[in-house]
C-alpha positions as CSV (number, residue, x, y, z in Angstrom):
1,X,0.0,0.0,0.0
2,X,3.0,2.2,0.8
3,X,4.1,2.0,-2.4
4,X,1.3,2.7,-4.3
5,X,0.8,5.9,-2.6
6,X,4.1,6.7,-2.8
7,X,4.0,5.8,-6.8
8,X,0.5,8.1,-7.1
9,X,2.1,10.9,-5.5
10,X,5.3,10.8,-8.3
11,X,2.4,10.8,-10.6
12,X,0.8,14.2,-9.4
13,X,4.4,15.8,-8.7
14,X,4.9,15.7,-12.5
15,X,1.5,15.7,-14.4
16,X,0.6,19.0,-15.3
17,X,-2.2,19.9,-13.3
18,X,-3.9,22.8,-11.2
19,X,-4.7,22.0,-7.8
20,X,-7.5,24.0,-5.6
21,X,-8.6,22.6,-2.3
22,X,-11.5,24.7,-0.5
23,X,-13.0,23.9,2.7
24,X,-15.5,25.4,5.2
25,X,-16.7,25.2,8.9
26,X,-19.8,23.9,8.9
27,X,-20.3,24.8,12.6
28,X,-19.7,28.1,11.6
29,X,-21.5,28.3,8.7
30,X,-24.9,27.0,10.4
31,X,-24.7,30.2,12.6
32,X,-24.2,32.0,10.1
33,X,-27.1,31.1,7.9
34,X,-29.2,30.9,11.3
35,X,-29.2,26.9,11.9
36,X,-29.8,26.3,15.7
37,X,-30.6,22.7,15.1
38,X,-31.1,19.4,13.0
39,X,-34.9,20.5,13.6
40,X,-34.4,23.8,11.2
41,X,-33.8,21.1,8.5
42,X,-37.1,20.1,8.7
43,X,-40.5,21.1,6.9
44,X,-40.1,22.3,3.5
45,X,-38.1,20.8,0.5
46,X,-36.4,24.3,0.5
47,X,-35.2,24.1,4.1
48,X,-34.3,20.4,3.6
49,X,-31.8,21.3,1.3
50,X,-29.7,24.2,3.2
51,X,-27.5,21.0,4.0
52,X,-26.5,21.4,0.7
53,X,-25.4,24.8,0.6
54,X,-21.8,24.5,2.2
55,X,-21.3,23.1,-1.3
56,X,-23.1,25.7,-2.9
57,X,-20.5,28.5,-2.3
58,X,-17.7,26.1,-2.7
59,X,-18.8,25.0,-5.9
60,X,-19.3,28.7,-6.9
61,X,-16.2,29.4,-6.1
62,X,-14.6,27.0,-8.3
63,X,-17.1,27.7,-11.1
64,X,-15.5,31.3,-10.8
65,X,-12.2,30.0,-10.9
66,X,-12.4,27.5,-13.6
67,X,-14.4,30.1,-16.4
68,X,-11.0,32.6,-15.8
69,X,-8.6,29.8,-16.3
70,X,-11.0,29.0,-19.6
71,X,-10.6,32.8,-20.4
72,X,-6.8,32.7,-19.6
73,X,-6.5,29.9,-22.2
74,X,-9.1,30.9,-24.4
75,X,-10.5,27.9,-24.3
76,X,-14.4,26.2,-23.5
77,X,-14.5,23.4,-20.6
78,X,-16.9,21.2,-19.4
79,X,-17.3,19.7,-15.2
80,X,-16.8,15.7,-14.5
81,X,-18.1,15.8,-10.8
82,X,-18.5,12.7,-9.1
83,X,-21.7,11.8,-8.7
84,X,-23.3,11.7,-5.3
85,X,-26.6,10.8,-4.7
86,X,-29.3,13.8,-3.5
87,X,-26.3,16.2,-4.3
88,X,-26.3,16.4,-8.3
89,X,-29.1,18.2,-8.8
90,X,-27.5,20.7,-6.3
91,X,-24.6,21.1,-8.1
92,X,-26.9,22.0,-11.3
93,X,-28.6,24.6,-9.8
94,X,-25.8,26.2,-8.2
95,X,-23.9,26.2,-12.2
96,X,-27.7,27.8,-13.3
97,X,-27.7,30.1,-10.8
98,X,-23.9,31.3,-11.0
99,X,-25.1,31.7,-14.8
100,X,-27.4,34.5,-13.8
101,X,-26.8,37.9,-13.3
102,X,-29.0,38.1,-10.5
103,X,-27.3,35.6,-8.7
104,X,-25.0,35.5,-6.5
105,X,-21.6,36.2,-7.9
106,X,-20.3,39.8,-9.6
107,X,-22.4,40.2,-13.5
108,X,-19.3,39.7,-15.1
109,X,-18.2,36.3,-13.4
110,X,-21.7,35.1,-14.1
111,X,-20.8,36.4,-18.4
112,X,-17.9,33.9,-18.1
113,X,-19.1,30.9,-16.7
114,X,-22.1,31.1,-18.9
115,X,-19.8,31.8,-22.0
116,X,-17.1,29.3,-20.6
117,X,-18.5,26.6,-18.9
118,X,-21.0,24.0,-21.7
119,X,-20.9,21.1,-20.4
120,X,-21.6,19.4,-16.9
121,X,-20.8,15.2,-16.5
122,X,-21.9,13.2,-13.4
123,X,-19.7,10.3,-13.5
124,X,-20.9,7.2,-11.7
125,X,-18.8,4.6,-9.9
126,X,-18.5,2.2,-12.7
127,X,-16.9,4.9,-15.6
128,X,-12.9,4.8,-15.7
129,X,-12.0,8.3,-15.5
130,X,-8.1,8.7,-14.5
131,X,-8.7,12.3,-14.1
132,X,-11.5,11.9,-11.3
133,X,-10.0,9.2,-9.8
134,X,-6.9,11.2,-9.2
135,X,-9.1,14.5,-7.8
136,X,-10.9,11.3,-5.6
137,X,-7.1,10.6,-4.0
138,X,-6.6,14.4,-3.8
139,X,-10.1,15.2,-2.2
140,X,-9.3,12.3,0.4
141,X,-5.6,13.2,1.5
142,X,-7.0,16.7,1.6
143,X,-9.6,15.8,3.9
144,X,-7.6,14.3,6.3
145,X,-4.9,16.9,6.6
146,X,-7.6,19.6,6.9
147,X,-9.7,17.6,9.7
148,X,-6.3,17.2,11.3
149,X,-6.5,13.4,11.4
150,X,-3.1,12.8,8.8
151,X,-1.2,10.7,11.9
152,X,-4.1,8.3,11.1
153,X,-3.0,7.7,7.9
154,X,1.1,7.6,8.8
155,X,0.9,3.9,8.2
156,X,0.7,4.6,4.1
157,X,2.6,7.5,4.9
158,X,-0.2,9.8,2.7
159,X,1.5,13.1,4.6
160,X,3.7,12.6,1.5
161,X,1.3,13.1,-0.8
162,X,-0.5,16.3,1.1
163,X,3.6,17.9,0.6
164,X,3.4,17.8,-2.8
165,X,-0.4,18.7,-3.4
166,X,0.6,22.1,-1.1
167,X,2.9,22.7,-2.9
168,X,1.1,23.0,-5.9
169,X,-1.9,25.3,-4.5
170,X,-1.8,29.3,-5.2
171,X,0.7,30.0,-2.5
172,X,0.9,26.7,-0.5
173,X,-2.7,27.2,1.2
174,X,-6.0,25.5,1.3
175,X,-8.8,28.1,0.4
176,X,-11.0,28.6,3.4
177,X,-14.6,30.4,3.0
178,X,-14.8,33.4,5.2
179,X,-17.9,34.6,6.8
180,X,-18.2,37.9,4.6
181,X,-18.4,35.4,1.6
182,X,-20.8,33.2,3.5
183,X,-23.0,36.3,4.4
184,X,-22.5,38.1,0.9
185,X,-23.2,35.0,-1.4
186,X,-26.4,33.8,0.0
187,X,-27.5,37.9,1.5
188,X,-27.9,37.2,5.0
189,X,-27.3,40.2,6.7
190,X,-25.4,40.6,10.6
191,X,-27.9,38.4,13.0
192,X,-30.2,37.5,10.1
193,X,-31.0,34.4,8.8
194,X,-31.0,32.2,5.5
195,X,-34.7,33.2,4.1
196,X,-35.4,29.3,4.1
197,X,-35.9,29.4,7.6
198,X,-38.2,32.8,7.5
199,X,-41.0,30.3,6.6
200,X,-42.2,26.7,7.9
């Protein structure tokens, strides 16, 4: 087992490939949107989805990030996202809404990913993808160095791997969601809450 991770991370240390690892406090981000409890996820199928929307403004952000890199390169690009069951369709409205310009995001990032971004692929279990199974093994050393649980994994020695995906990130540092962009993306204002939870 050793080996092979040691072998994968060779393989990302000289493909050529962008790297951007985002995470966000859930606990945090609750209070921020005005979550006291599991019981706030109940009712409507609106308020059952604000478990969803920590992904929301991390899939924004990327959205954002991938249409400039399209622009950069002057190219077109479509998203291979894993799929995850009750998640998807998510993910789909979040790319429809970053689309608009009265979404969340600035008129002209909404221009570019709408210009930029054709194409979205779910990509089940079963399809061979060496590109998603690689962002898999990224995702999943990520997660453990930013839960702080890596001495878990010193057995395969993964910490290895986390050296040389940070050192391949924009300055050497996981992207971590503020409150500002928490409070500004979905227009919940200082001790307000998430208009999901305005009704029953």
């Amino acid at each position: 087992m050793t080996t092979l991770v040691e072998t994968l991370a060779d393989f990302i240390n000289i493909i050529p490939i962008q790297i951007k690892v985002i995470s966000i406090n859930k606990i945090e981000f609750r209070k921020i949107l005005g979550i006291r409890s599991n019981n706030d996820f109940n009712g409507s199928q609106k308020r059952k989805e604000l478990k969803e929307f920590p992904y929301r403004i991390m899939a924004a952000k990327l959205f954002k990030w991938f249409a400039d890199y399209l622009h950069k390169t002057g190219n077109i690009g479509q998203i291979i996202a894993d799929a995850k069951k009750g998640s998807d369709d998510q993910l789909i409205k979040t790319l429809n809404l970053c689309k608009e310009n009265s979404g969340p995001l600035k008129p002209e990032d909404s221009k570019l990913i709408k210009e930029k971004c054709t194409a979205i692929c779910f990509a089940e279990k079963s399809f061979l993808s060496g590109g998603l199974e690689i962002t898999d093994f990224i995702s999943y050393t990520s997660f453990f160095h930013i839960r702080k649980r890596m001495y878990e994994m010193n057995f395969i020695k993964l910490s290895n791997v986390w050296h040389i995906i940070r050192n391949i990130l924009d300055d050497n540092k996981v992207i971590k969601i503020s409150e500002d962009e928490i409070r500004s993306f979905f227009a919940i204002k200082k001790d307000g809450v998430h208009k999901y939870l305005n009704s029953p």
